[in-house]
C-alpha positions as YAML, in Angstrom:
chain: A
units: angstrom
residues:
- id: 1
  name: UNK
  ca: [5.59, 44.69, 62.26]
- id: 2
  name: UNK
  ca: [7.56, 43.14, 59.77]
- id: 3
  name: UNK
  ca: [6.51, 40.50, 57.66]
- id: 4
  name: UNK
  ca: [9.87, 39.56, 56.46]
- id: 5
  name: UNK
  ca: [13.15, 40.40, 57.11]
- id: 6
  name: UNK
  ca: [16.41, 38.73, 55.57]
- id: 7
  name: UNK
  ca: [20.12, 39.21, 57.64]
- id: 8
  name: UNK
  ca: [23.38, 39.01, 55.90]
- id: 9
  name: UNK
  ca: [21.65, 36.64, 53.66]
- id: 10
  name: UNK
  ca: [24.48, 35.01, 51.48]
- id: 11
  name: UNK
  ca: [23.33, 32.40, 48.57]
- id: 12
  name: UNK
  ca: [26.23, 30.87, 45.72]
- id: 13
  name: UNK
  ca: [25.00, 28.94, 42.10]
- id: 14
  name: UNK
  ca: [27.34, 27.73, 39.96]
- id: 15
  name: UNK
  ca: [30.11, 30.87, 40.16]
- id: 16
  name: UNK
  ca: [27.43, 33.35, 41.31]
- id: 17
  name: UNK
  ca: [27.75, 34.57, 44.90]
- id: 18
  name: UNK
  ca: [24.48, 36.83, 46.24]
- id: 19
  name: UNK
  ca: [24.89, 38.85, 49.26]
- id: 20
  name: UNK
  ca: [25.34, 39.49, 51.88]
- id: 21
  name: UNK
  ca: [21.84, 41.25, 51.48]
- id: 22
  name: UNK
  ca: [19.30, 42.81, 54.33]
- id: 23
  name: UNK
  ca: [15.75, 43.01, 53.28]
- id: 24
  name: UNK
  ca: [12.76, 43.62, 55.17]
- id: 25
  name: UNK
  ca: [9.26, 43.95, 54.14]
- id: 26
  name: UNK
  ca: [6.54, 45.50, 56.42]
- id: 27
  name: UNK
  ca: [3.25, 44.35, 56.92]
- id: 28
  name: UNK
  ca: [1.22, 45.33, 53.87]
- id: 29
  name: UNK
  ca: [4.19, 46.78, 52.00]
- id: 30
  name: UNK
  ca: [4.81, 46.35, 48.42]
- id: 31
  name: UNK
  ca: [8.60, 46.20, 47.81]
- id: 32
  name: UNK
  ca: [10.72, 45.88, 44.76]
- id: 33
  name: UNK
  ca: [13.52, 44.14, 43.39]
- id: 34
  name: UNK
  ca: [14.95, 45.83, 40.32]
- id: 35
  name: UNK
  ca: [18.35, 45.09, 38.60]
- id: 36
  name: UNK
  ca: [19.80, 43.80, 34.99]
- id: 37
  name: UNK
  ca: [19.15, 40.98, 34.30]
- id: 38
  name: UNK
  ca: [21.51, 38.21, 36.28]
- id: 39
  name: UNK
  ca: [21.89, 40.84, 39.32]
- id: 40
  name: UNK
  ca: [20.62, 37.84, 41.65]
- id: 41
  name: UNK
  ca: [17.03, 38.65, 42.25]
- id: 42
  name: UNK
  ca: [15.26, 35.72, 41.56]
- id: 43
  name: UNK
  ca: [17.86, 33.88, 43.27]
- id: 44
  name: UNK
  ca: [17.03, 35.88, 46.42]
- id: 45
  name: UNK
  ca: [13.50, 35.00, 46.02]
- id: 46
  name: UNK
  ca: [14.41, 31.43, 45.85]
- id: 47
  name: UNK
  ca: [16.57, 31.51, 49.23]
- id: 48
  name: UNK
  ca: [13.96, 33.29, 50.96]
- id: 49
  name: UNK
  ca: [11.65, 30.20, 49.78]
- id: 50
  name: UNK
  ca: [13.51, 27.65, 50.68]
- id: 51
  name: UNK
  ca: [14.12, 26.49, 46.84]
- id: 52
  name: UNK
  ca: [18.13, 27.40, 47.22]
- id: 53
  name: UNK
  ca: [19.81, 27.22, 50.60]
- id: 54
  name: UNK
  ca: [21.54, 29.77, 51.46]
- id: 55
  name: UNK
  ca: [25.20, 29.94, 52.98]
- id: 56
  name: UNK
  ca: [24.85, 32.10, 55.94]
- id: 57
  name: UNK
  ca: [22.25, 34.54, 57.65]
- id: 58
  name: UNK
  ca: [18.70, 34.07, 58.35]
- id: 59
  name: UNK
  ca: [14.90, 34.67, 56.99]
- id: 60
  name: UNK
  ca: [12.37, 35.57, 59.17]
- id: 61
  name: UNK
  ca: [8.81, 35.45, 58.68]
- id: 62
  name: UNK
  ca: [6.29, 37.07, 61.10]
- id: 63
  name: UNK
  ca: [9.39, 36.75, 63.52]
- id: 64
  name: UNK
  ca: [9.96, 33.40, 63.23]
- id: 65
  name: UNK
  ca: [12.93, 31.87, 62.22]
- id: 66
  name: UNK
  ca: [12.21, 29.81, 58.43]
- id: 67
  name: UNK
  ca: [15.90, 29.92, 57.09]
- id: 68
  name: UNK
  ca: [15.95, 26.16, 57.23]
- id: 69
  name: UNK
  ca: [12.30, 25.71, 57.08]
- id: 70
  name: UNK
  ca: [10.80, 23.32, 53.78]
- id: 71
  name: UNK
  ca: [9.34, 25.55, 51.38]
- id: 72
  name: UNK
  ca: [5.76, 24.85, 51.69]
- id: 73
  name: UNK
  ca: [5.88, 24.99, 55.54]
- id: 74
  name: UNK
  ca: [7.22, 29.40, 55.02]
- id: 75
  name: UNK
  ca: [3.30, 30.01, 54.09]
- id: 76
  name: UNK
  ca: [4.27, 31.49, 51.05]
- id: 77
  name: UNK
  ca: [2.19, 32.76, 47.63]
- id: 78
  name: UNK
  ca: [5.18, 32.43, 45.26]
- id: 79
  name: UNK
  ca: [4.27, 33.08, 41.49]
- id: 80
  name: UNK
  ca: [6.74, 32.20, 39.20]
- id: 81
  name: UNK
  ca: [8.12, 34.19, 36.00]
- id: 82
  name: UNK
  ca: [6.55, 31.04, 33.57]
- id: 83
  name: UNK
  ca: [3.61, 30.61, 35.65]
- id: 84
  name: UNK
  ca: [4.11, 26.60, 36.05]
- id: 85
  name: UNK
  ca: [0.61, 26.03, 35.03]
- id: 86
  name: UNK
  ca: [-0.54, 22.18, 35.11]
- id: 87
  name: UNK
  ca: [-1.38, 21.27, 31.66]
- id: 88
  name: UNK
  ca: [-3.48, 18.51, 32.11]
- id: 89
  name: UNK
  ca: [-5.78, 21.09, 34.53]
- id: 90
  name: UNK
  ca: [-8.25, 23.64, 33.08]
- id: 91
  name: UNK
  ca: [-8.04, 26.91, 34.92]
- id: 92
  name: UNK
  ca: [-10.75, 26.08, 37.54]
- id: 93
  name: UNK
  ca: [-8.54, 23.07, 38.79]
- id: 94
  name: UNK
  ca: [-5.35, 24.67, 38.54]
- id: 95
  name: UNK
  ca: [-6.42, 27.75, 40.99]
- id: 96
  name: UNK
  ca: [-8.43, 25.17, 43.30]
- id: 97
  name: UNK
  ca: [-4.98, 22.75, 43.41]
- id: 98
  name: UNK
  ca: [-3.60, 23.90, 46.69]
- id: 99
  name: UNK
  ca: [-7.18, 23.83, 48.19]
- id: 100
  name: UNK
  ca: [-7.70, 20.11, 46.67]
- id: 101
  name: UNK
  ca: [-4.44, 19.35, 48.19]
- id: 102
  name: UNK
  ca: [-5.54, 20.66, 51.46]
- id: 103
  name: UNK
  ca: [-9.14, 19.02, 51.45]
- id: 104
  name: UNK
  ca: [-11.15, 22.14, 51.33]
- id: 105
  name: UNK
  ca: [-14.57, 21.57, 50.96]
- id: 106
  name: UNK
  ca: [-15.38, 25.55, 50.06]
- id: 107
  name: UNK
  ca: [-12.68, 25.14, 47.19]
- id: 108
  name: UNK
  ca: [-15.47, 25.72, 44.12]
- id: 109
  name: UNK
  ca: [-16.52, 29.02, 45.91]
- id: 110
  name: UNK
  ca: [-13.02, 30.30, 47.16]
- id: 111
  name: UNK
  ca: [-12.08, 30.05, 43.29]
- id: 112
  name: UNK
  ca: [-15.26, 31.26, 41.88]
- id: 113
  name: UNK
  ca: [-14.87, 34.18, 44.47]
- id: 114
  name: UNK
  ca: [-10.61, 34.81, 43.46]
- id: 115
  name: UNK
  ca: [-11.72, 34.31, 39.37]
- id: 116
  name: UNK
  ca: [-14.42, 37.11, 39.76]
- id: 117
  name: UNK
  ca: [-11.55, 39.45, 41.74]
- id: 118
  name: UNK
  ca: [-9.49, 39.47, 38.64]
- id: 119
  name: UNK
  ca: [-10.90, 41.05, 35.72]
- id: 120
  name: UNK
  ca: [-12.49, 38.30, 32.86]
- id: 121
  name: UNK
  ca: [-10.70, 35.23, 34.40]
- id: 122
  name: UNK
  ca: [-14.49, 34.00, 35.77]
- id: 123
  name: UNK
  ca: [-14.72, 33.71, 31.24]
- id: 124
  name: UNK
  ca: [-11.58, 31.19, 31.41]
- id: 125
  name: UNK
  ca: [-12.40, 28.50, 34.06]
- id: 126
  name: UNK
  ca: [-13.12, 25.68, 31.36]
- id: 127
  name: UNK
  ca: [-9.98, 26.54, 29.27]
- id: 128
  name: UNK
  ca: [-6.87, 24.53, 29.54]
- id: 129
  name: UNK
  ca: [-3.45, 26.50, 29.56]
- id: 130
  name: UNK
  ca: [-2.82, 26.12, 26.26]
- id: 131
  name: UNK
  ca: [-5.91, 28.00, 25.50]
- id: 132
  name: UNK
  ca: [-5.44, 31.06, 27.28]
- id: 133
  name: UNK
  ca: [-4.01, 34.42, 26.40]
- id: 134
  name: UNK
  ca: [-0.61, 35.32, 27.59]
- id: 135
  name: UNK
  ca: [-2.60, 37.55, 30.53]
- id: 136
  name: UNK
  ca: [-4.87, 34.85, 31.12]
- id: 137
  name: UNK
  ca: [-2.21, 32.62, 32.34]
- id: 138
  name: UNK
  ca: [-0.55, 35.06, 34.65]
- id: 139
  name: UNK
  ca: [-3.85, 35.87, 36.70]
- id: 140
  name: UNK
  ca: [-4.61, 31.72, 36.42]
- id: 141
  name: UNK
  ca: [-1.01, 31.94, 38.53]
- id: 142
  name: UNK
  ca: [-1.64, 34.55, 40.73]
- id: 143
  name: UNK
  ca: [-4.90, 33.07, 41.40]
- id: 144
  name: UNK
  ca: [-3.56, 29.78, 42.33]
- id: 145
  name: UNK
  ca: [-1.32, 30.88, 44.71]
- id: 146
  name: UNK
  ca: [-3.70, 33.71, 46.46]
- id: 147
  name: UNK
  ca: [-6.46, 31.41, 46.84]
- id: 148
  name: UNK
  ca: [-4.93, 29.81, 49.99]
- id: 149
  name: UNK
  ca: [-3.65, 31.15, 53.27]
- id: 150
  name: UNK
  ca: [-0.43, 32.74, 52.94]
- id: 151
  name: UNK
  ca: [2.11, 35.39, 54.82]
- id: 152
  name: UNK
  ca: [3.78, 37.32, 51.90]
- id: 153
  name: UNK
  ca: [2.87, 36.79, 48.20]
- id: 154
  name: UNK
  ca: [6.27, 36.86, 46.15]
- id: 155
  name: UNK
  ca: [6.04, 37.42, 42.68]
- id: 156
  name: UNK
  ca: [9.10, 36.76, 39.71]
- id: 157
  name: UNK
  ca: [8.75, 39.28, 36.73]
- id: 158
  name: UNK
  ca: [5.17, 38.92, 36.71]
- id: 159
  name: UNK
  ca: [5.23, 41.56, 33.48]
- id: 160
  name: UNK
  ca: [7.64, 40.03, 31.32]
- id: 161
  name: UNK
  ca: [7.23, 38.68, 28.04]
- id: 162
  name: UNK
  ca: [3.96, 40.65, 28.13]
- id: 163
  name: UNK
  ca: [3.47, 43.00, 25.06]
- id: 164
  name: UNK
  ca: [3.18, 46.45, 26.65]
- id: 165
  name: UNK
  ca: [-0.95, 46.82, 26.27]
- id: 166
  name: UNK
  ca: [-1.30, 43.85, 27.98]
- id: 167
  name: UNK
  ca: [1.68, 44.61, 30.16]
- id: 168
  name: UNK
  ca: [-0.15, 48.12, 31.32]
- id: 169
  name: UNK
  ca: [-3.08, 46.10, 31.93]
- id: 170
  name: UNK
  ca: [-2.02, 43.84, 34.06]
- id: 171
  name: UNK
  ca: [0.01, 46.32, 36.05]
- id: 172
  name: UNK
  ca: [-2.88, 47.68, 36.65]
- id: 173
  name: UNK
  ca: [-5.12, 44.98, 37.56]
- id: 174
  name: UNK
  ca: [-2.35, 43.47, 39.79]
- id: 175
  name: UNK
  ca: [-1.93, 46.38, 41.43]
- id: 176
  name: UNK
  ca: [-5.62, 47.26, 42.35]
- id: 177
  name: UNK
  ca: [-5.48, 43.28, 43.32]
- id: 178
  name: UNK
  ca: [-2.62, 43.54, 45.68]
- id: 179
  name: UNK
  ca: [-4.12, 46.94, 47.69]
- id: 180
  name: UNK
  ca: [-7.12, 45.24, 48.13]
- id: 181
  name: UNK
  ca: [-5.46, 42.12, 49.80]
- id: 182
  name: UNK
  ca: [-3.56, 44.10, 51.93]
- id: 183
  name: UNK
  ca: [-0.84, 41.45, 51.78]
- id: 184
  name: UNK
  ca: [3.15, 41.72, 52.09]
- id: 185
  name: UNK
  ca: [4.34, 41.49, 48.89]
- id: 186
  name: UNK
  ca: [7.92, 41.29, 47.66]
- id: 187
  name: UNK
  ca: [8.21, 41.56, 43.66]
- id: 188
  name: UNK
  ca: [10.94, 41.18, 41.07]
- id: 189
  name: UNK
  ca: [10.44, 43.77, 38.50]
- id: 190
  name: UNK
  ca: [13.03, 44.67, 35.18]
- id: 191
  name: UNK
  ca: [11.11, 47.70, 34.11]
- id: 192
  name: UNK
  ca: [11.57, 50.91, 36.26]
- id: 193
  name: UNK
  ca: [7.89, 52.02, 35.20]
- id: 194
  name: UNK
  ca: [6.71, 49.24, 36.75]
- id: 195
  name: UNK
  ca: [8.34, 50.01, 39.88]
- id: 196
  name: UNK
  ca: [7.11, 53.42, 39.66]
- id: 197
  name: UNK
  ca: [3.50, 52.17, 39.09]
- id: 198
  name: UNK
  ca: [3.71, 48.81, 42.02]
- id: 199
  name: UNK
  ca: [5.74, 49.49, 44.74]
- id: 200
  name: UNK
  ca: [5.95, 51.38, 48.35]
- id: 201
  name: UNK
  ca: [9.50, 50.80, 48.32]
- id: 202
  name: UNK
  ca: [12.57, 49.15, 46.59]
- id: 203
  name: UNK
  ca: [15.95, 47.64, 46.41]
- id: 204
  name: UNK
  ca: [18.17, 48.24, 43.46]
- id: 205
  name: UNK
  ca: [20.65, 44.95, 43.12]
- id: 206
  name: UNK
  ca: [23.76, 44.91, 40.71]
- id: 207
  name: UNK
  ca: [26.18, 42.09, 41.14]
- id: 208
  name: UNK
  ca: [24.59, 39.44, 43.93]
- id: 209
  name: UNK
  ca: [24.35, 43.07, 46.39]
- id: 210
  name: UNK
  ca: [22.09, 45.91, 47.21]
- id: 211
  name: UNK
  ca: [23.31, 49.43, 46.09]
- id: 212
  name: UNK
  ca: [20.42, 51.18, 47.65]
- id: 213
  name: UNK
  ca: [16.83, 50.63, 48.92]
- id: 214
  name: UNK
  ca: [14.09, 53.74, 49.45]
- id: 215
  name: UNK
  ca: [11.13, 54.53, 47.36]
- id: 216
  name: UNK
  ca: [10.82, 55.04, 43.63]
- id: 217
  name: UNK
  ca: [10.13, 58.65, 43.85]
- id: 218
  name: UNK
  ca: [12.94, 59.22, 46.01]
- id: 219
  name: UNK
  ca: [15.21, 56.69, 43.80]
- id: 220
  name: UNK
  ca: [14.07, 58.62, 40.82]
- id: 221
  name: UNK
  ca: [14.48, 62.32, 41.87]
- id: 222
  name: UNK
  ca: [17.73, 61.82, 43.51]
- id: 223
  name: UNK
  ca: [19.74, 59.03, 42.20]
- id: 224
  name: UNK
  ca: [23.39, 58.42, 43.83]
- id: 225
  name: UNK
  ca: [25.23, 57.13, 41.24]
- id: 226
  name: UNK
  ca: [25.31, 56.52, 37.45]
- id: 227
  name: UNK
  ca: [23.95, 52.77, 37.63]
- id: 228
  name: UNK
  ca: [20.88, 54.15, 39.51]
- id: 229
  name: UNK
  ca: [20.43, 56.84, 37.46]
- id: 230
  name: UNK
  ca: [20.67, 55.12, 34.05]
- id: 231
  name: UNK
  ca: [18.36, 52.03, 35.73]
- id: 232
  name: UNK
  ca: [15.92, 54.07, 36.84]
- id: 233
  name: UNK
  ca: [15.36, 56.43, 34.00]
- id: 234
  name: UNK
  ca: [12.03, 56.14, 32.90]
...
């Protein structure tokens, strides 16, 4: 079954036009985006939220229809590339938000229970954003947006900016996080190792299109073209 699944999706910003793209993710798949930077991936992820409407074609989620659906109605985890931490929150109320929001009177457990999931973030409930390491504040995001019900988690360079200790790290921690979910999962990603480390499968975007989709061993071993090959050298 597929989680997801985008059809002749077509998007424009300012002079940028994306698509038409097809996308599908299967339950309990991890899939890729990877491009240069200003390929059109986060603006995908934004159509298929419901943050940019798109200009033609349809997003489906758990086969129903959400391509004019408000954003928080889709049921989606969607981590952003800066996090989008409340300031005036300390990590323990930042990750319980959407469960405050929803009246959840098991919210102190649920986020004691998500904190203790991702390594040393149960040490970081009392500190305010400001306060916390650059890793810190990524799993405070992922946290906040895995703590409620969702259908696919989406997450927007979740490694950038990261220095590459930390970076391998948290590729590592994320990823052991996401298997043991179990959850869709559609991911921007920059960094071809990454791709190599995260995902089942991906789609490699130039230009507001899709030049080929399959997995990163297969991408890797036999690319089809210069881009691919000089993207995906590792």
């Amino acid at each position: 079954m597929k989680t997801l699944e985008v059809r002749d999706l077509r998007s424009r910003i300012g002079n940028f036009d994306l698509g038409p793209i097809d996308l599908s993710v299967e339950k309990g798949e991890i899939v890729g985006l990877i491009g240069p930077s200003g390929c059109g991936k986060t603006l995908l992820l934004r159509t298929i939220a419901g943050l940019q409407e798109p200009l033609s074609g349809s997003v489906t989620i758990n086969e129903d229809d959400v391509t004019f659906l408000e954003p928080h109605l889709r049921g989606l985890a969607f981590v952003f590339q800066d996090n989008a931490l409340f300031p005036h929150m300390d990590t323990h109320d930042n990750i319980a938000f959407p469960l405050s929001v929803m009246k959840d009177r098991e919210a102190d457990a649920k986020v004691s229970k998500r904190a203790g999931e991702l390594d040393g973030l149960s040490d970081y409930l009392d500190r305010w954003p400001k306060e916390l390491p650059a890793g810190m504040k990524k799993l405070t995001a992922f946290a906040r947006e895995t703590v409620k019900k969702f259908n696919l988690i989406m997450l927007d360079e979740p490694f950038e900016r990261l220095d590459k200790k930390i970076r391998i790290e948290m590729r590592s921690m994320i990823k052991r996080m996401l298997m043991a979910l179990g959850e869709s999962v559609l991911i921007v990603l920059n960094d071809p190792e990454d791709a190599m480390a995260i995902a089942d499968r991906v789609y490699i975007m130039d230009s507001g299109v899709v030049l080929r989709q399959g997995s990163p061993t297969e991408i890797y071993d036999e690319p089809d073209s210069l881009f691919v090959l000089e993207l995906f050298s590792v």
